[in-house]
C-alpha positions as a LaTeX table, in Angstrom:
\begin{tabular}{lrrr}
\hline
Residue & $x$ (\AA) & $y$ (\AA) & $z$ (\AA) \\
\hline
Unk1 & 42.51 & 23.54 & $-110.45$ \\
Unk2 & 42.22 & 20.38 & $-108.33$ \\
Unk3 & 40.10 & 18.64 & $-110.95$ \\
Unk4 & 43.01 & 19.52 & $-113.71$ \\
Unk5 & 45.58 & 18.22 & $-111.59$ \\
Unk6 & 43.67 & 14.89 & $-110.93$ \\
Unk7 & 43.71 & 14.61 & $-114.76$ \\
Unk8 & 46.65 & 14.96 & $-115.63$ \\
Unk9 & 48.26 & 12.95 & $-112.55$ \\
Unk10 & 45.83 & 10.14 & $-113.93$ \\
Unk11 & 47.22 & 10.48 & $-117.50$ \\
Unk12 & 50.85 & 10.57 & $-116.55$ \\
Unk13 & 51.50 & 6.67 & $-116.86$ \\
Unk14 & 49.51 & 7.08 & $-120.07$ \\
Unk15 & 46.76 & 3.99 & $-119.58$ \\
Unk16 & 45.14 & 1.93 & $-121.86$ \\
Unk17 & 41.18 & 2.23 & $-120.50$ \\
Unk18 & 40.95 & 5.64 & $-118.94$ \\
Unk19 & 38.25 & 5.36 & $-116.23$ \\
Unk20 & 36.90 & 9.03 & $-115.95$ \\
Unk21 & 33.85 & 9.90 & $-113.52$ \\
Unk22 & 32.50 & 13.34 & $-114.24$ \\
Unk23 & 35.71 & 14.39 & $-115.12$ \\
Unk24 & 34.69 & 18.19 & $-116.15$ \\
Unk25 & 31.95 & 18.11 & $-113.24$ \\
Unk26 & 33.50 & 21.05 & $-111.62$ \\
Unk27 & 35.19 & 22.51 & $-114.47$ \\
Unk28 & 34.24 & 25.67 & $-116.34$ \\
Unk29 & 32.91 & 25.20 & $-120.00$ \\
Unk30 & 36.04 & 26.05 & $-121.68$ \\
Unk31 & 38.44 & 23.94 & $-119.19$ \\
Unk32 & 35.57 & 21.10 & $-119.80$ \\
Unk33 & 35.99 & 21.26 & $-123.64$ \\
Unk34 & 39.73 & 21.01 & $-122.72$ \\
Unk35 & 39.67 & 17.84 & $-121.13$ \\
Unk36 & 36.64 & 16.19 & $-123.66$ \\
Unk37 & 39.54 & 17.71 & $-126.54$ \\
Unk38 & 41.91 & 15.47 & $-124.70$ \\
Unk39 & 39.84 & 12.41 & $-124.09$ \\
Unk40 & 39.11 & 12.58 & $-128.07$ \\
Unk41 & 42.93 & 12.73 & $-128.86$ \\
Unk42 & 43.60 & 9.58 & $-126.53$ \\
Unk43 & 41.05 & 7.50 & $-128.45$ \\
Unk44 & 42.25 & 8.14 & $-131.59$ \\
Unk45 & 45.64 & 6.85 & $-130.46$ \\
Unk46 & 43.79 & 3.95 & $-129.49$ \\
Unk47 & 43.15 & 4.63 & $-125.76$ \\
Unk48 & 39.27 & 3.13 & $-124.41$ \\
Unk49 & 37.48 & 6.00 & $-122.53$ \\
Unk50 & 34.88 & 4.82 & $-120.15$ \\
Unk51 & 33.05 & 7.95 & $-118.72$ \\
Unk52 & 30.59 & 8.45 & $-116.80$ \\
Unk53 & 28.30 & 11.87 & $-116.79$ \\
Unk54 & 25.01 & 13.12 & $-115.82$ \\
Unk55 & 25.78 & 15.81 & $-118.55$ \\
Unk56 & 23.86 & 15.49 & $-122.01$ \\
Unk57 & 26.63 & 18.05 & $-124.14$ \\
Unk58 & 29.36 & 15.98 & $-122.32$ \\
Unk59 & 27.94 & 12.34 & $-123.53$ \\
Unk60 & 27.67 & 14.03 & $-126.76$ \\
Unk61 & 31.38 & 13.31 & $-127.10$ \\
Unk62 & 31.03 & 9.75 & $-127.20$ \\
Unk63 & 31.07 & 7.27 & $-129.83$ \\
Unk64 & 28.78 & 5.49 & $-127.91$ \\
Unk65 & 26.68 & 6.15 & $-125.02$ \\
Unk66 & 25.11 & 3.64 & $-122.76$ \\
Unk67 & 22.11 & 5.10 & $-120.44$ \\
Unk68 & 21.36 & 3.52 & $-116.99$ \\
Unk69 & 18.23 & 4.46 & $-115.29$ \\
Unk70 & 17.20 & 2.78 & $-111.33$ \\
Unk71 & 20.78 & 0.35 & $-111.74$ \\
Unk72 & 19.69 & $-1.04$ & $-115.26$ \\
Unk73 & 20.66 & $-0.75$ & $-118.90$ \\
Unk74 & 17.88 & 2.01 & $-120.80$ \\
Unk75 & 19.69 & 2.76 & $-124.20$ \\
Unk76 & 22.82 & 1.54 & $-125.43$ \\
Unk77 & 23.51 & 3.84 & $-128.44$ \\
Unk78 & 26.46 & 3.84 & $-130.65$ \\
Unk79 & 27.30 & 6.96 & $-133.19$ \\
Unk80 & 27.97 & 6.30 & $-136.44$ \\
\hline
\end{tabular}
């Protein structure tokens, strides 16, 4: 519930780069889908989503996805 809250308080001014780290970390699945739904609705109104995740279904999301391994760029991927 705390998590949600955060969210939402964070999205209240409605921002132009959302900075989001592990955002559905201690979400359940469906609550996590939720938010991801949410994030994907901001960007197509033109918000930039910078998130960062140590889940592979959650990075999924992304239109691009930039992997750091020991402090240093390992992929940089973008989705067509």
């Amino acid at each position: 519930q705390r998590q949600r809250v955060a969210v939402a308080r964070a999205l209240v001014t409605n921002p132009s780069i959302i900075l989001a780290d592990e955002p559905t970390g201690n979400l359940d699945s469906k609550t996590g889908d939720e938010i991801m739904g949410l994030f994907g609705e901001l960007h197509k109104q033109g918000n930039t989503i910078i998130l960062v995740t140590h889940e592979h279904d959650i990075a999924m999301h992304a239109h691009r996805i930039v992997s750091l391994r020991d402090g240093l760029v390992e992929k940089d991927e973008k989705k067509k």
